[in-house]
C-alpha positions as CSV (number, residue, x, y, z in Angstrom):
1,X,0.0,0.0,0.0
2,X,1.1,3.5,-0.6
3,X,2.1,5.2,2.5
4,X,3.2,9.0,0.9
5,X,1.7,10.7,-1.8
6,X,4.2,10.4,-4.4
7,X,2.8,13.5,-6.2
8,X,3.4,16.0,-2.9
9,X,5.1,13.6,-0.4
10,X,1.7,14.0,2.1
11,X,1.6,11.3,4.4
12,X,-2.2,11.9,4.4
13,X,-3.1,9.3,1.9
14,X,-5.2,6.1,2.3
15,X,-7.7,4.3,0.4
16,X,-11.8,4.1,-0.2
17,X,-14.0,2.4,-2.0
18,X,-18.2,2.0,-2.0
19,X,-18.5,-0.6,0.7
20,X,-21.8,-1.0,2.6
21,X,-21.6,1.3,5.0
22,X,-21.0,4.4,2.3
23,X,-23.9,2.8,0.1
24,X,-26.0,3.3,3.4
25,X,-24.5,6.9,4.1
26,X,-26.2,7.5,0.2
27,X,-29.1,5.8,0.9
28,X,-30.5,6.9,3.9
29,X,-29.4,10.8,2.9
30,X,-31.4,10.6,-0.2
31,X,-34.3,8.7,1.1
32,X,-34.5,9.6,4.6
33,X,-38.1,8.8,5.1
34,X,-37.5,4.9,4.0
35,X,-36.5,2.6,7.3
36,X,-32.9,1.4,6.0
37,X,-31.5,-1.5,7.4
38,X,-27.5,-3.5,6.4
39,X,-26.3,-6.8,6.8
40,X,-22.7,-7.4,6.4
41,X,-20.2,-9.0,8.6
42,X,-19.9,-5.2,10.8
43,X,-23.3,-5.3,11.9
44,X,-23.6,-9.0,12.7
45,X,-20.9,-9.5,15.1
46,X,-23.9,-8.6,17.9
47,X,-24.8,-12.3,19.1
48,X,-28.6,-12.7,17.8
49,X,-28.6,-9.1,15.4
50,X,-28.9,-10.9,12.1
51,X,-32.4,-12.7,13.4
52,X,-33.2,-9.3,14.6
53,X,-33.1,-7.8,11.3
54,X,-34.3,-10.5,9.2
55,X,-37.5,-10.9,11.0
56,X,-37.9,-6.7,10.7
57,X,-37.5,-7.8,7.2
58,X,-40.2,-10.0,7.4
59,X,-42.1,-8.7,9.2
60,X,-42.4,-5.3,7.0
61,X,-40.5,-3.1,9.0
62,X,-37.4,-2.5,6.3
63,X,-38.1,-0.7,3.5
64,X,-34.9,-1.2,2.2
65,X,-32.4,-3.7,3.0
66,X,-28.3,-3.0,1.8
67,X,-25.9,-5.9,2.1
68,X,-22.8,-8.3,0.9
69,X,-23.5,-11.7,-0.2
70,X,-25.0,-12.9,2.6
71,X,-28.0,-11.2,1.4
72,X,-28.5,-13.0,-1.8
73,X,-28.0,-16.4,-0.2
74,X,-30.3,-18.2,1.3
75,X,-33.1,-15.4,2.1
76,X,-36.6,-15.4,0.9
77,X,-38.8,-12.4,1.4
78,X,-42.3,-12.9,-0.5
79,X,-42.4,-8.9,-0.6
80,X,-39.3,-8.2,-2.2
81,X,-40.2,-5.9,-5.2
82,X,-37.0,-4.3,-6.3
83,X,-33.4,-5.7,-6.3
84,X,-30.4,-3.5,-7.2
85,X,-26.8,-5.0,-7.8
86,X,-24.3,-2.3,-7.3
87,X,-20.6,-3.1,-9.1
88,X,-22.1,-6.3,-10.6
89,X,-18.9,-6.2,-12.3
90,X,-16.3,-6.1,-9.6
91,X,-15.7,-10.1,-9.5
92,X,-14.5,-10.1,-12.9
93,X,-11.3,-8.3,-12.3
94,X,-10.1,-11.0,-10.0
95,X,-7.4,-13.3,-11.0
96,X,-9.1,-16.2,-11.2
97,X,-10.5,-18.5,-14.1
98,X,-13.7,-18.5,-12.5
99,X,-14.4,-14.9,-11.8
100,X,-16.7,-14.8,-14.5
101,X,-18.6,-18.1,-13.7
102,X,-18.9,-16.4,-9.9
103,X,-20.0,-13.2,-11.3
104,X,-22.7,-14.5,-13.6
105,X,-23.7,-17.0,-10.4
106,X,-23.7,-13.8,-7.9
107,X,-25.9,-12.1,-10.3
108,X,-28.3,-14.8,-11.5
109,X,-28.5,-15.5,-7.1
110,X,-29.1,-12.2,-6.5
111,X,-31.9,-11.4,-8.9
112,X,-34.1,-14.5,-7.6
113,X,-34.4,-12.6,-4.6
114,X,-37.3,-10.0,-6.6
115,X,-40.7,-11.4,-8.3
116,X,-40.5,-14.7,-6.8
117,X,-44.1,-14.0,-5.7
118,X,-44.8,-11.3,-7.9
119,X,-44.7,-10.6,-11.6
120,X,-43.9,-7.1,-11.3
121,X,-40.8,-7.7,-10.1
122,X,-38.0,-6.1,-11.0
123,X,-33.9,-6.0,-11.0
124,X,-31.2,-2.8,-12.1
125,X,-27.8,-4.1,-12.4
126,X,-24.9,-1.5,-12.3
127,X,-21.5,-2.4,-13.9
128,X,-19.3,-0.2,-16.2
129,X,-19.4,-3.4,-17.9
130,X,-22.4,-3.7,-19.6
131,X,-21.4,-5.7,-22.6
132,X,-18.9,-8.4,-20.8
133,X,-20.4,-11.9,-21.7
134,X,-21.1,-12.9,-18.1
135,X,-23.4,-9.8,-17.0
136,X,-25.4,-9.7,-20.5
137,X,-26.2,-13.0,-20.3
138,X,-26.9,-12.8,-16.3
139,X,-29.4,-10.2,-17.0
140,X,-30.9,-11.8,-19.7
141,X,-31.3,-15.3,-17.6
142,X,-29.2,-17.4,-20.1
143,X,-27.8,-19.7,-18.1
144,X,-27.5,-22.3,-20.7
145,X,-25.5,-19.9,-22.9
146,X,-23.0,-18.4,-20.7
147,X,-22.2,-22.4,-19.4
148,X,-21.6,-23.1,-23.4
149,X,-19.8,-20.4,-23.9
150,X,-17.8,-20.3,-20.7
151,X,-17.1,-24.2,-21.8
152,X,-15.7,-22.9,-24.9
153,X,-13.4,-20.0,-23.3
154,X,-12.4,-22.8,-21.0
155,X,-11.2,-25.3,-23.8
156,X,-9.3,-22.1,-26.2
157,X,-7.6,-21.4,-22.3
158,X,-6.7,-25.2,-21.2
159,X,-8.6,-24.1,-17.7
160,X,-10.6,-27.1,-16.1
161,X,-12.9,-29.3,-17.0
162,X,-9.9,-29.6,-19.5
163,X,-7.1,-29.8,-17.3
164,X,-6.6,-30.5,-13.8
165,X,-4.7,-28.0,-11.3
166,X,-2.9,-29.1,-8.3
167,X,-2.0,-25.6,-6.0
168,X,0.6,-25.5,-3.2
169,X,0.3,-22.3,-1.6
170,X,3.2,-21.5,0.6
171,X,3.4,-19.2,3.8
172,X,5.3,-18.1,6.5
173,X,5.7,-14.8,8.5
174,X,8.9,-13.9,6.6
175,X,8.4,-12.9,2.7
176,X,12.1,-14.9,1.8
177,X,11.3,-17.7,3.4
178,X,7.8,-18.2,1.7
179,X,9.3,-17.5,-1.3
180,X,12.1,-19.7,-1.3
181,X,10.6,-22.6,-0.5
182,X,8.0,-21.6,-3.4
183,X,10.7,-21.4,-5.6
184,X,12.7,-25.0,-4.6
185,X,9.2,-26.9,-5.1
186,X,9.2,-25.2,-8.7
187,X,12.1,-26.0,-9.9
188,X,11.9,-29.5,-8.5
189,X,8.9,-29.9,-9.9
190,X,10.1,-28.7,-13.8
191,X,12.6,-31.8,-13.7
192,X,9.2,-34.1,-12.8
193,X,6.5,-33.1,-14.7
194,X,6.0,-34.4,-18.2
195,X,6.1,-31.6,-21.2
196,X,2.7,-31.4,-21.8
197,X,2.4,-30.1,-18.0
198,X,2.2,-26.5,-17.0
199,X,4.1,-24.8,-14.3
200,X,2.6,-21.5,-13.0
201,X,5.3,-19.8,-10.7
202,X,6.3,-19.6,-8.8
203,X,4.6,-16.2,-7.9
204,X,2.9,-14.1,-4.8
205,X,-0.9,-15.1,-4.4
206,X,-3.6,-12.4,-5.1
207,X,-3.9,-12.0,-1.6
208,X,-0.3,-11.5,-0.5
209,X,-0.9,-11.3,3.1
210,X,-3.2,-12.5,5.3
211,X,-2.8,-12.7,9.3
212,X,0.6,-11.3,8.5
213,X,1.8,-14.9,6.7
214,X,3.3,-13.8,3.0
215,X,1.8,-16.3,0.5
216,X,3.5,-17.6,-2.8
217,X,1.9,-20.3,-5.1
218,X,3.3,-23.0,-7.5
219,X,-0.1,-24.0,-9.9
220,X,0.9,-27.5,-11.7
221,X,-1.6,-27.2,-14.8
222,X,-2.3,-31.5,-16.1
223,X,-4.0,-33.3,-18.5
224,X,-3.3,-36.8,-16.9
225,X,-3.8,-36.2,-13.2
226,X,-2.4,-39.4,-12.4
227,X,1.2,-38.3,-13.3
228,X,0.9,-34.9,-11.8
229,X,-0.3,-36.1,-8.7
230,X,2.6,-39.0,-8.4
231,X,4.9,-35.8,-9.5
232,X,4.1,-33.1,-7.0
233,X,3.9,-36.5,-4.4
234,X,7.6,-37.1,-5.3
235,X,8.7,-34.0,-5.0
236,X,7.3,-33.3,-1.4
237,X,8.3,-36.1,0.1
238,X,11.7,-35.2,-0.8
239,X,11.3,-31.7,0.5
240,X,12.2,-30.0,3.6
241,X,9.9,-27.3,4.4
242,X,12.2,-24.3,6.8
243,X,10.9,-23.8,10.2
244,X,8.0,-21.4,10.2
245,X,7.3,-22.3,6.9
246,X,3.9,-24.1,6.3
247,X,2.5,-25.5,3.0
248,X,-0.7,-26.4,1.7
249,X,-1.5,-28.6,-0.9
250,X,-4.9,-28.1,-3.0
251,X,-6.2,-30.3,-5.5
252,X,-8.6,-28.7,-8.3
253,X,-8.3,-25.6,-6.1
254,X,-12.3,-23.7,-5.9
255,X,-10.1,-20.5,-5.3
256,X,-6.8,-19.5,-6.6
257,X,-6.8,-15.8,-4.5
């Protein structure tokens, strides 16, 4: 993260974004006669809150309820009229082969929450991505489309279901350490693998840091899992992992952040 401004050297800088809470801010400004409730993991952290709100919801006391996922998953409110998807887009620009399969499933989840039990029901999605494959066809409720054409993206791209991906995910408090040992399990792994195999890395993860733990993947990209599992097995039970280092090993990894 930027600590001073490299324009004028301040050391006032930091970053914002339109999370819940400034959605709300907007909301409750510009509407301030509607009875605003938000779910997200701030407000929940109160032992019993999220029951609270969702039987106001219920119950017809919310006029308008803001939140993050958990609001699309799982609820069922009979007088939901209106559903509105702010930054629909925002998945997509993760680094991950599925983003688009996520987005089109957030937005597809999402919009089943209006006009379930009425036909007047409507959804506005906002993305300054109008036109990306996964949204139009989300809005449009082609579900059968964007799976054959996400098939098709997947083939041209070698992703799965035409490969198979094995991720070890290194991590230790200190960055060289973590990405050391990333690089060692590489480069053993080069001299295993058979040429048709793919070696992605070694490189930092998405998410660099967490819990202060720097993390540094190696993704072994297969087409017969058999001898890319019996290569990355060989290599690790060859390898010795530094003190305070810690590895994890993920077959046909859901995540790669």
């Amino acid at each position: 993260p930027v600590q001073v401004c490299p324009e004028c050297g301040s050391l006032d800088v930091g970053y914002s974004g339109f999370g819940t809470e400034k959605v709300e801010e907007d909301v409750r400004r510009r509407f301030p006669h509607l009875r605003v409730r938000r779910i997200d993991t701030d407000t929940v952290r109160a032992r019993g809150t999220l029951e609270r709100v969702l039987r106001e919801v219920r119950d017809g006391e919310v006029d308008v309820l803001l939140g993050t996922q958990m609001v699309a998953k799982g609820l069922n409110f009979p007088g939901v009229k209106l559903v509105g998807i702010i930054h629909a887009d925002t998945g997509l620009a993760m680094p991950d082969f599925r983003a688009a399969e996520r987005t089109f499933s957030l937005i597809v989840q999402v919009a089943g929450r209006a006009g379930r039990y009425r036909p007047d029901g409507r959804v506005i999605i906002q993305s300054l991505r109008p036109g990306h494959d996964a949204i139009r066809r989300a809005a449009a409720g082609d579900v059968e489309g964007f799976y054959e054409s996400e098939l098709q993206l997947r083939e041209q791209l070698g992703f799965p279901p035409y490969s198979r991906l094995i991720r070890l995910v290194v991590r230790a408090k200190q960055r060289d350490a973590a990405e050391q040992t990333a690089a060692t399990i590489a480069s053993r792994l080069a001299t295993r693998v058979e040429r048709s195999a793919e070696i992605l890395g070694p490189a930092e993860c998405p998410i660099g840091v967490i819990s202060g733990n720097h993390r540094f993947q190696v993704i072994l990209r297969v087409s017969s899992f058999d001898r890319g599992h019996a290569a990355v097995r060989a290599v690790l039970s060859r390898l010795r992992v530094p003190h305070g280092v810690y590895l994890e090993v993920d077959v046909d990894p859901v995540s790669l952040l």
